[in-house]
PDB file with SEQRES, HELIX, SHEET and CRYST1 records, atoms N, CA, C and O in Angstrom:
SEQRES   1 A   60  UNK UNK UNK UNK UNK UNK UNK UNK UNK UNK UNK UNK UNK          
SEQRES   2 A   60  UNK UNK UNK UNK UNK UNK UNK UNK UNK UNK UNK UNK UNK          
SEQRES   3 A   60  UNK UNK UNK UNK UNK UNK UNK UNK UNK UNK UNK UNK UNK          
SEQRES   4 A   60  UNK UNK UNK UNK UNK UNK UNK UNK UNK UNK UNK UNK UNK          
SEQRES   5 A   60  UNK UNK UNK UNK UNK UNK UNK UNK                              
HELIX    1 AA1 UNK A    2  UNK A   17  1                                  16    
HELIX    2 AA2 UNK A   29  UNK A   52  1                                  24    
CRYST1    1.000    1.000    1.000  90.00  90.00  90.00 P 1           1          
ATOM      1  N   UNK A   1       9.283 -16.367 -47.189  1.00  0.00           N  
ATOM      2  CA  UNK A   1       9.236 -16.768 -45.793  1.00  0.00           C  
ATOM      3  C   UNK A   1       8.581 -15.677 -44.943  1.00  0.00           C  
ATOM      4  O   UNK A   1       7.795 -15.961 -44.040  1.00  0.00           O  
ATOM      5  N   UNK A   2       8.919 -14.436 -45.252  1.00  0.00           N  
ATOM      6  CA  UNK A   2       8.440 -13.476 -44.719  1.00  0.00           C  
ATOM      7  C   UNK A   2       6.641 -13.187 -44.870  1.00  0.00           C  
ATOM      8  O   UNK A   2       6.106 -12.505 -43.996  1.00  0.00           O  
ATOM      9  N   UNK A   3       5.946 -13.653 -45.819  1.00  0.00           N  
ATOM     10  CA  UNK A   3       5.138 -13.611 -46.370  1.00  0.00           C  
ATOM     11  C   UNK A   3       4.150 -14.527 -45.240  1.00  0.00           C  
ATOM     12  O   UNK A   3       3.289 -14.146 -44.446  1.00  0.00           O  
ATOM     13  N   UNK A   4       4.489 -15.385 -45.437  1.00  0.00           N  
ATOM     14  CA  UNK A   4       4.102 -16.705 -44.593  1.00  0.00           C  
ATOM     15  C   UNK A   4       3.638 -16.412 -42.906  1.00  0.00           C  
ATOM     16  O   UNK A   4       2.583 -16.765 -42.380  1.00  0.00           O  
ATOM     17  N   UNK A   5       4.876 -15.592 -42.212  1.00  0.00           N  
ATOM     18  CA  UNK A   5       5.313 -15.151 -41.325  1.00  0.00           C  
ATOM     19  C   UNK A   5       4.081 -13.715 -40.873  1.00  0.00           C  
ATOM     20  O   UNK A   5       3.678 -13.465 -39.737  1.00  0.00           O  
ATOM     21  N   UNK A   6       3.804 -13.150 -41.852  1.00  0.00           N  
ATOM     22  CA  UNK A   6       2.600 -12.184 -41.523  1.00  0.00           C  
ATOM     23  C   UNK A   6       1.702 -12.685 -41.818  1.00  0.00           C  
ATOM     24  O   UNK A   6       0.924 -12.037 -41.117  1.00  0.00           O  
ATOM     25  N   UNK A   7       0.980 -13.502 -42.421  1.00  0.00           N  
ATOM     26  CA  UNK A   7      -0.271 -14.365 -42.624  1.00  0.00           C  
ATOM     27  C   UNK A   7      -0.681 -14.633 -41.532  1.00  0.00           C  
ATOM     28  O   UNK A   7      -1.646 -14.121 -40.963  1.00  0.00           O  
ATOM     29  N   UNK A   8       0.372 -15.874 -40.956  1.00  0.00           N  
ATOM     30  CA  UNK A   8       0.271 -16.839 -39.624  1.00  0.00           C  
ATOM     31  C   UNK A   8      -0.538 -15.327 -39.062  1.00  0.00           C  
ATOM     32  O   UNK A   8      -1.756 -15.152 -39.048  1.00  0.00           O  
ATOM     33  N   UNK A   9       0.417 -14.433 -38.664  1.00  0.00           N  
ATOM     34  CA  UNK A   9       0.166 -13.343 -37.412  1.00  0.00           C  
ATOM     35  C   UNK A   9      -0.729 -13.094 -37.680  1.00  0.00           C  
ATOM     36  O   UNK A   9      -1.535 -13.134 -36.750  1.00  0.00           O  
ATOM     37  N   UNK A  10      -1.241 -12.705 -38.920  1.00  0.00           N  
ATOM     38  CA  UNK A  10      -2.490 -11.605 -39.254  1.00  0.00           C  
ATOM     39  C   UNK A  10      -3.684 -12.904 -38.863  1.00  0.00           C  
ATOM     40  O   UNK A  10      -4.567 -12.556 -38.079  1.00  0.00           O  
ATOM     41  N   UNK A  11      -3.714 -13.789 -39.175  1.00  0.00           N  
ATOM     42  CA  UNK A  11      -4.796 -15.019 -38.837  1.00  0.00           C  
ATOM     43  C   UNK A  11      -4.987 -14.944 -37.473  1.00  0.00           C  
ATOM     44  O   UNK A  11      -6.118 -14.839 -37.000  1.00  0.00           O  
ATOM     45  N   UNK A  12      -3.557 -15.008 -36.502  1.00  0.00           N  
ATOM     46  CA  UNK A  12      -3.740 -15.280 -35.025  1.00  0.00           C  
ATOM     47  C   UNK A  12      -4.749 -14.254 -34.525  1.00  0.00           C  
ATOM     48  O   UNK A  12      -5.857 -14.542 -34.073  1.00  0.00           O  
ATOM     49  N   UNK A  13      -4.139 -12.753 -34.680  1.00  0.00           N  
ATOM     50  CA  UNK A  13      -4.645 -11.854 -34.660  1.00  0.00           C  
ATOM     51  C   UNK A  13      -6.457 -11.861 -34.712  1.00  0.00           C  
ATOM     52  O   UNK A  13      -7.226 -11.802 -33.752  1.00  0.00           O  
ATOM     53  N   UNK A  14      -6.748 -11.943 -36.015  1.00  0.00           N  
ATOM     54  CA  UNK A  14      -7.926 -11.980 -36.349  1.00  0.00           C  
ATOM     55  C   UNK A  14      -8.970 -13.056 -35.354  1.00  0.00           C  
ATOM     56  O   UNK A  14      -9.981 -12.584 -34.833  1.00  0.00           O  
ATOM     57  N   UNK A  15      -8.625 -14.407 -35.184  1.00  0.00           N  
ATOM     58  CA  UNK A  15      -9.437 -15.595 -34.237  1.00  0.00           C  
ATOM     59  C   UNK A  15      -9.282 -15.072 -32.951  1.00  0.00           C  
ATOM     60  O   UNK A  15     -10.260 -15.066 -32.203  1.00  0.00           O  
ATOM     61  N   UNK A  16      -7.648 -14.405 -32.381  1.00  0.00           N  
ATOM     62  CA  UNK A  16      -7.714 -14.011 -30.721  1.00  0.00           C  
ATOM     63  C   UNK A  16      -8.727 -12.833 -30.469  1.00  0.00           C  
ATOM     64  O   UNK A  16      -9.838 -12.964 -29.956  1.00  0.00           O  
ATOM     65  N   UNK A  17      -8.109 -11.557 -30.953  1.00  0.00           N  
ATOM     66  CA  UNK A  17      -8.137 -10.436 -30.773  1.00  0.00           C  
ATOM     67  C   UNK A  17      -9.555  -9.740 -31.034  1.00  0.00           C  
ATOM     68  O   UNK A  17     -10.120  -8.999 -30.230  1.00  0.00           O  
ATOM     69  N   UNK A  18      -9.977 -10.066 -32.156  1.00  0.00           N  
ATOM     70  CA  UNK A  18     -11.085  -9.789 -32.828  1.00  0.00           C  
ATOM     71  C   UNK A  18     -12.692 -10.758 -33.313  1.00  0.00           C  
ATOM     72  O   UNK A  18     -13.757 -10.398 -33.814  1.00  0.00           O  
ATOM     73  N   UNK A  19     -12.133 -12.130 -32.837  1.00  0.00           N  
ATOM     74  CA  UNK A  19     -13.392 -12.824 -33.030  1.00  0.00           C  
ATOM     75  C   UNK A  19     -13.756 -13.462 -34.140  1.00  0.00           C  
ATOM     76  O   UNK A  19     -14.935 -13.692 -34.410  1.00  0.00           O  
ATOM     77  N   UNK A  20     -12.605 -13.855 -34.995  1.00  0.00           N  
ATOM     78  CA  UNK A  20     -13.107 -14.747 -36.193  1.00  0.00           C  
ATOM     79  C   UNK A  20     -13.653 -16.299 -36.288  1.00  0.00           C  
ATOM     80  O   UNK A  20     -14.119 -16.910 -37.250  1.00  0.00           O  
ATOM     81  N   UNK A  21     -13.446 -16.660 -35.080  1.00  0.00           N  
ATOM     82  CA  UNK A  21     -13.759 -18.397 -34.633  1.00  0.00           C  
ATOM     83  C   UNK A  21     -14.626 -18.301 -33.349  1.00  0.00           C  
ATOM     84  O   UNK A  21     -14.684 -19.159 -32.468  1.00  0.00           O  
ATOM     85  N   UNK A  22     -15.419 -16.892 -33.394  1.00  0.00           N  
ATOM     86  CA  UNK A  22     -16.836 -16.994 -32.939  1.00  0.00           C  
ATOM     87  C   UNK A  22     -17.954 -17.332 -33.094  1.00  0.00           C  
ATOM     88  O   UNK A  22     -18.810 -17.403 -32.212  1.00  0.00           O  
ATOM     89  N   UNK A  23     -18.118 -17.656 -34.577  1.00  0.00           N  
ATOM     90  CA  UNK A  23     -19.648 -17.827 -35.218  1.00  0.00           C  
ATOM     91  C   UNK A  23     -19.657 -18.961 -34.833  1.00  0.00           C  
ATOM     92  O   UNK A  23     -18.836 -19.879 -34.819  1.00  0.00           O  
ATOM     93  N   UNK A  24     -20.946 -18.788 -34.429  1.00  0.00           N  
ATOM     94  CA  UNK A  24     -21.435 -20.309 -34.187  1.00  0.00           C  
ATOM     95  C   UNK A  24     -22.838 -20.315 -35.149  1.00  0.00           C  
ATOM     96  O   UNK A  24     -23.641 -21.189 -34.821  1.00  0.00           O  
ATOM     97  N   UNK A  25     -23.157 -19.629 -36.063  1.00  0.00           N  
ATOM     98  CA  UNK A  25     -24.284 -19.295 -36.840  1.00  0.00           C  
ATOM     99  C   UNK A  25     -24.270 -20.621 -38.167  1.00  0.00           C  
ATOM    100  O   UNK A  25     -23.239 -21.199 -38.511  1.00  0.00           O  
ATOM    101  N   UNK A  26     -25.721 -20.906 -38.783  1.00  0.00           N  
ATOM    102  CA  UNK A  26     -25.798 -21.832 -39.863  1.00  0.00           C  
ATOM    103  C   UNK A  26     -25.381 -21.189 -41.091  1.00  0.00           C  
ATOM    104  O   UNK A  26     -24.603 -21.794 -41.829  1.00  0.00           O  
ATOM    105  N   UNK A  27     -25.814 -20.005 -41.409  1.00  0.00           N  
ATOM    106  CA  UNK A  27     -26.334 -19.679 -42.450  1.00  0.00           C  
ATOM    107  C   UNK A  27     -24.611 -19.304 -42.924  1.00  0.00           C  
ATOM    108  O   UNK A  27     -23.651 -18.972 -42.229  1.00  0.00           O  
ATOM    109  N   UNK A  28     -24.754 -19.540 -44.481  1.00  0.00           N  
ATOM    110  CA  UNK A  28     -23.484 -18.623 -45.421  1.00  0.00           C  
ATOM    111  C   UNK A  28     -23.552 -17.142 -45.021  1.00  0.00           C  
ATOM    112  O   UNK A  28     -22.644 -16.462 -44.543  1.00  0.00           O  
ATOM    113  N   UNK A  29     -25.210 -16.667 -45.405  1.00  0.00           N  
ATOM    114  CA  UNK A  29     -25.102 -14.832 -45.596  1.00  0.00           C  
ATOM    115  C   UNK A  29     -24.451 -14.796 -44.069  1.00  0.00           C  
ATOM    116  O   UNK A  29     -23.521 -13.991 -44.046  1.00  0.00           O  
ATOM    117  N   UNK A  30     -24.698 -15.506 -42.650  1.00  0.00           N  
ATOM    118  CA  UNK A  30     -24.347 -14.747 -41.464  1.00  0.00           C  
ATOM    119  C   UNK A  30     -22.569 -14.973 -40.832  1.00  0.00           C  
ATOM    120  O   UNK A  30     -21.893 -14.454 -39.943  1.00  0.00           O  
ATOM    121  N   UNK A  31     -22.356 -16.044 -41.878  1.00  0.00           N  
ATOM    122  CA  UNK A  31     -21.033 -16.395 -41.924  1.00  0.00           C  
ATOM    123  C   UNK A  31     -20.105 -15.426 -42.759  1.00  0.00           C  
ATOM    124  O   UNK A  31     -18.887 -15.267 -42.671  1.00  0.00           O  
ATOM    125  N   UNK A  32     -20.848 -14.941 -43.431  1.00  0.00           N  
ATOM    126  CA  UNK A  32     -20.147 -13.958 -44.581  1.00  0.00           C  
ATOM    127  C   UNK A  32     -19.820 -12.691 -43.786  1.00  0.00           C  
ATOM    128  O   UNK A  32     -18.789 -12.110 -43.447  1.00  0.00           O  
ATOM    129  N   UNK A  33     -21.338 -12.482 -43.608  1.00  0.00           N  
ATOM    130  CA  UNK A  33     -21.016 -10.888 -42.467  1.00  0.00           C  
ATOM    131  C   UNK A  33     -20.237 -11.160 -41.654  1.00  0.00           C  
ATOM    132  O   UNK A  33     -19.270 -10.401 -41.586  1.00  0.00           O  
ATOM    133  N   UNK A  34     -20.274 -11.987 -40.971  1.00  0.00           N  
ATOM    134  CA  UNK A  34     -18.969 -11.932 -39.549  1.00  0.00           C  
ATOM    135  C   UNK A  34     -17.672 -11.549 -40.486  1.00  0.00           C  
ATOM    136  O   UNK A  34     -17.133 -10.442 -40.519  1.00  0.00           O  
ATOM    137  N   UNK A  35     -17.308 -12.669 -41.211  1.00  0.00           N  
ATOM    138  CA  UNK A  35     -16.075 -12.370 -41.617  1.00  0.00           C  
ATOM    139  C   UNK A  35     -16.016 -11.150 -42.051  1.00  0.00           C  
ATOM    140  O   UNK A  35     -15.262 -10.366 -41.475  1.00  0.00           O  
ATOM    141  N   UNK A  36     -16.683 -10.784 -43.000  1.00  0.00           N  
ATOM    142  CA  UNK A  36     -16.338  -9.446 -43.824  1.00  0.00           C  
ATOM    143  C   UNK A  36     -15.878  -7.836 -42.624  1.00  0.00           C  
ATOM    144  O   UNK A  36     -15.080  -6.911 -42.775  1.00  0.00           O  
ATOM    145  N   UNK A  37     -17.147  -8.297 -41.176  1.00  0.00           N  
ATOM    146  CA  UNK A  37     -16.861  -7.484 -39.792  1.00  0.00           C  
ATOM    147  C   UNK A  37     -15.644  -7.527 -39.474  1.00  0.00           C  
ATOM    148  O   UNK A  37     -15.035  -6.496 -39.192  1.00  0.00           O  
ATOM    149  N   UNK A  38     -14.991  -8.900 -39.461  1.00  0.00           N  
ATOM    150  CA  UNK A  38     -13.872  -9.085 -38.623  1.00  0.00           C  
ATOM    151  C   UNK A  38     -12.285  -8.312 -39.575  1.00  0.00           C  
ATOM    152  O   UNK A  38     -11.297  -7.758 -39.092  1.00  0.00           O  
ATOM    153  N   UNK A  39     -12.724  -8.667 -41.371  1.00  0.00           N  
ATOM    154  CA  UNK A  39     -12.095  -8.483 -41.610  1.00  0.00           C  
ATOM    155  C   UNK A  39     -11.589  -6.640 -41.726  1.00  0.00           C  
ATOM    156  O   UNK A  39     -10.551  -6.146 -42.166  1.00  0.00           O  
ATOM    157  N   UNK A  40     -12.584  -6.114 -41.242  1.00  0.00           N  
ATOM    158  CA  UNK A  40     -12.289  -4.408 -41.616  1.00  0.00           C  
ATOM    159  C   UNK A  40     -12.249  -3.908 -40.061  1.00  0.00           C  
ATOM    160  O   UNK A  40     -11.893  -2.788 -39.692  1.00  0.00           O  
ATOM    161  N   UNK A  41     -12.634  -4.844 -39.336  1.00  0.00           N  
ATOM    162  CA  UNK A  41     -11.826  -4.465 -38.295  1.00  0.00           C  
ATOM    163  C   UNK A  41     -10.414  -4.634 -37.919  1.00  0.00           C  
ATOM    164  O   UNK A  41      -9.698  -4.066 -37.094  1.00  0.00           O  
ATOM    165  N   UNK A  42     -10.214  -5.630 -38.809  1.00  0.00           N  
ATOM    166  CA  UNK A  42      -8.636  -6.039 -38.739  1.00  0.00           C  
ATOM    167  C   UNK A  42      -8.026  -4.797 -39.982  1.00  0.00           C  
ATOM    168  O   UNK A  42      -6.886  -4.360 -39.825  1.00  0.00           O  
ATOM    169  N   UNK A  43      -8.610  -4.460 -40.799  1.00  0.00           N  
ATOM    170  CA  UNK A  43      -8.118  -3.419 -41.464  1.00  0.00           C  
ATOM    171  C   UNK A  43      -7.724  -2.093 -40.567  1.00  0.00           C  
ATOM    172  O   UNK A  43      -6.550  -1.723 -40.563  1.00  0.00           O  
ATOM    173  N   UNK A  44      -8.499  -1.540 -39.976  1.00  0.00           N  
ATOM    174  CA  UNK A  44      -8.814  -0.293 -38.734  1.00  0.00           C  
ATOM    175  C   UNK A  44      -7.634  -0.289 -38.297  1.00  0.00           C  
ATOM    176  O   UNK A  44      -6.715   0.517 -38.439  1.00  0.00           O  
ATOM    177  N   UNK A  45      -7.753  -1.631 -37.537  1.00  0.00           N  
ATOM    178  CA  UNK A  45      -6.832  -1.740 -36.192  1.00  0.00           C  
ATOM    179  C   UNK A  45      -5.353  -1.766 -36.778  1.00  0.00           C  
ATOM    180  O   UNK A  45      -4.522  -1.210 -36.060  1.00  0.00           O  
ATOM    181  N   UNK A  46      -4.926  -2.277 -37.874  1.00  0.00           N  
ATOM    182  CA  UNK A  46      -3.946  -2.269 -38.593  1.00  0.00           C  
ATOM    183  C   UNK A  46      -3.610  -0.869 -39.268  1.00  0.00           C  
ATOM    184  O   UNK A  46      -2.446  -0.789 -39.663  1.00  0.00           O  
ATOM    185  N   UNK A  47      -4.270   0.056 -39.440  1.00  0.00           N  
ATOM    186  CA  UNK A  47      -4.328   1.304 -40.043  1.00  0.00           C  
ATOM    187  C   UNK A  47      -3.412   1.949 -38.858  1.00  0.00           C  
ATOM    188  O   UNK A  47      -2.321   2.518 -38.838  1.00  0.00           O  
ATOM    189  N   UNK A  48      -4.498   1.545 -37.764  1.00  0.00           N  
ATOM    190  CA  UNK A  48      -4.408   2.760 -36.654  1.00  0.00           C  
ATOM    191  C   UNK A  48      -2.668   2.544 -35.791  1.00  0.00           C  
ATOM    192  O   UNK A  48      -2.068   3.375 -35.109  1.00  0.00           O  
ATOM    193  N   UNK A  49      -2.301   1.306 -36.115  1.00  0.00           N  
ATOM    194  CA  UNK A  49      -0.874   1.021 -35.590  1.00  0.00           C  
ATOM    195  C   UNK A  49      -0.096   1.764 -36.490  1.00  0.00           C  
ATOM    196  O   UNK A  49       0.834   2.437 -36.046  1.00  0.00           O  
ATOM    197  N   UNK A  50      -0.381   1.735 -37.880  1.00  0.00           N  
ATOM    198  CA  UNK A  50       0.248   2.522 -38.844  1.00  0.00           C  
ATOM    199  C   UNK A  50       0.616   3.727 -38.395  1.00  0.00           C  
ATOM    200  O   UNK A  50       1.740   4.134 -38.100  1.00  0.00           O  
ATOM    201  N   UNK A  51      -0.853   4.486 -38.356  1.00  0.00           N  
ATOM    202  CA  UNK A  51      -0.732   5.873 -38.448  1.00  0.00           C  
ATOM    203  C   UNK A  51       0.152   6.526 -37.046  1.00  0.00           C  
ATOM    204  O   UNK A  51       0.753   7.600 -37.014  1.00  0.00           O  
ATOM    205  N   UNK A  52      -0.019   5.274 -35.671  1.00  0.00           N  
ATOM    206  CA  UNK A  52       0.244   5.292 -34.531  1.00  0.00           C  
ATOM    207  C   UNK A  52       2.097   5.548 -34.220  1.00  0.00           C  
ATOM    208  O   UNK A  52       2.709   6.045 -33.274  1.00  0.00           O  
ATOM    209  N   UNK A  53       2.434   5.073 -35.230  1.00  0.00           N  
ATOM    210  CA  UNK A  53       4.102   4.326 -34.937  1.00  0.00           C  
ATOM    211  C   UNK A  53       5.076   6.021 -34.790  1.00  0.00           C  
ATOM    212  O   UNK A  53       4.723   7.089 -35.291  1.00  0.00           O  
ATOM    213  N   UNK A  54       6.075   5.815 -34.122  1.00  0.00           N  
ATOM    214  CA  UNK A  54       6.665   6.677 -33.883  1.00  0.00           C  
ATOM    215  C   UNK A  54       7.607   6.946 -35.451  1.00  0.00           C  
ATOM    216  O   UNK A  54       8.031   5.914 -35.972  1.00  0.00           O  
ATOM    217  N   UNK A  55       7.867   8.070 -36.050  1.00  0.00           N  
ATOM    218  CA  UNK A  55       8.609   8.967 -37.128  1.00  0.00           C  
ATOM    219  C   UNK A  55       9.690   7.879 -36.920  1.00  0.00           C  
ATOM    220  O   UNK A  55      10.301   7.540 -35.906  1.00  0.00           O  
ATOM    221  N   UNK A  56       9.734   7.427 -38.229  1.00  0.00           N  
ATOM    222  CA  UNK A  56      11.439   6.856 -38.819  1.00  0.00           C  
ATOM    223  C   UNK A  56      11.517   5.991 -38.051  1.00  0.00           C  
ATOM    224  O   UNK A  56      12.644   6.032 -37.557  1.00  0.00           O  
ATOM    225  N   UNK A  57      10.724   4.896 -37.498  1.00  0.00           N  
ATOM    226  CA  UNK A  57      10.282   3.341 -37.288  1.00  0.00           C  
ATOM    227  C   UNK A  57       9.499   2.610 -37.696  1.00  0.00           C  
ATOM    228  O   UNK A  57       8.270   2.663 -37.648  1.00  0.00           O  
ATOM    229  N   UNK A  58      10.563   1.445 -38.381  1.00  0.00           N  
ATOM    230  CA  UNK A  58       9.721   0.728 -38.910  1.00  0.00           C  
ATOM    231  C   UNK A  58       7.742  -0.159 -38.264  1.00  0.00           C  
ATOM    232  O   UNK A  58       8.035  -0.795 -37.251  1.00  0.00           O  
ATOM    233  N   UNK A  59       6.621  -0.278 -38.452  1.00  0.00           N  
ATOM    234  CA  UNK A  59       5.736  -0.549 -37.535  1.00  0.00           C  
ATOM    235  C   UNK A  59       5.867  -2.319 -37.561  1.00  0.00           C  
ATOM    236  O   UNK A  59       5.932  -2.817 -38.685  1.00  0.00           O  
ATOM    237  N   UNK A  60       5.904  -3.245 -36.384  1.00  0.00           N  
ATOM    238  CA  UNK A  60       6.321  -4.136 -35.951  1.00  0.00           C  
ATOM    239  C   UNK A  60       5.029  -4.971 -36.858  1.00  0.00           C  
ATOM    240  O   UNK A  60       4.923  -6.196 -36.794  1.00  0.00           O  
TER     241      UNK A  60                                                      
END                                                                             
């Protein structure tokens, strides 16, 4: 359940925040790059909350 529960988020995340249900492009290769952009930006930004979180809290 929990599993499920960070997906949903990590998806919302990705289409609001960052632009994954922007392409409006034909091509596969330019469909590919977006995603692959969106997806290591969603890596970053997820890092950087990591590294961000206050000592001996869990990061939300």
């Amino acid at each position: 359940a929990k599993l499920r529960w960070r997906i949903e988020h990590d998806y919302r995340e990705m289409k609001q925040a960052l632009g994954l249900a922007h392409f409006e492009g034909r091509t596969w290769p330019g469909w590919h790059h977006h995603v692959t952009l969106v997806s290591v930006a969603h890596a970053f930004c997820t890092l950087q909350r990591l590294t961000r979180s206050p000592k001996g809290t869990a990061p939300a």
